[in-house]
N, C-alpha and C positions, 0 to 999 in steps of 0.2 A: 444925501440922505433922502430916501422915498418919504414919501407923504403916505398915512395911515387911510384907509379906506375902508368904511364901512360895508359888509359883504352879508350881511345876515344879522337878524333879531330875533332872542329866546324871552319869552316869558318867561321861561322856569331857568334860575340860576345854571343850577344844574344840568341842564342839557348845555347851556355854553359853554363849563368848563368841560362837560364830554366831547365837545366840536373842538377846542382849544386843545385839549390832549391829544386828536387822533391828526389834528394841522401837525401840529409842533413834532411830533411822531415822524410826521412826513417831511417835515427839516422846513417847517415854514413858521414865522414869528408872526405871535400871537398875541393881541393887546384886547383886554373886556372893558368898554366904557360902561359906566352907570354902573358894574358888579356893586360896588359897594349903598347906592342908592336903589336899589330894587330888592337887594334883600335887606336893610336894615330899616329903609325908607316904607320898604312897600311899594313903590312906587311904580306906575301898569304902564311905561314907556319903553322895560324891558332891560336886557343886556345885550350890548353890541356888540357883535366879532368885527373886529377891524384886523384887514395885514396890510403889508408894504403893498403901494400902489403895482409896484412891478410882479409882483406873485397873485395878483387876481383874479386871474383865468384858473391859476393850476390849480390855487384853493377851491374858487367854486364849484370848479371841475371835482376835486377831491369832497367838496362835501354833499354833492348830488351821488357821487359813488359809494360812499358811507353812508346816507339812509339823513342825511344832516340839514336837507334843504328842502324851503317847499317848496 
């Protein structure tokens, strides 16, 4: 079982579940920490893309090629 690895932080909800849909597209598994503390919370520490330790490269790879990373 890979271990989950933090690869990017959104301020806004919504740009992570757009990051989360264009991974998953790409056939890679998607996990948001804090989603449900940043929008009900409020809370300014954000939402987390995490994927499997072993897909880390191609995701970040893929989200610098989508417009997803800064």
């Amino acid at each position: 079982m890979s271990k989950w690895i933090e690869i990017e932080v959104f301020v806004f909800p919504q740009d992570a579940y757009m990051a989360k849909s264009y991974l998953e597209s790409e056939g890679i598994e998607v996990f948001l920490q804090d989603e449900v503390s940043s929008r009900v919370l409020n809370i300014n520490g954000g939402v987390k893309l995490m994927v499997p330790e072993d897909r880390i490269h191609q995701a970040i790879e893929l989200l610098e090629k989508g417009g997803f990373k800064r």
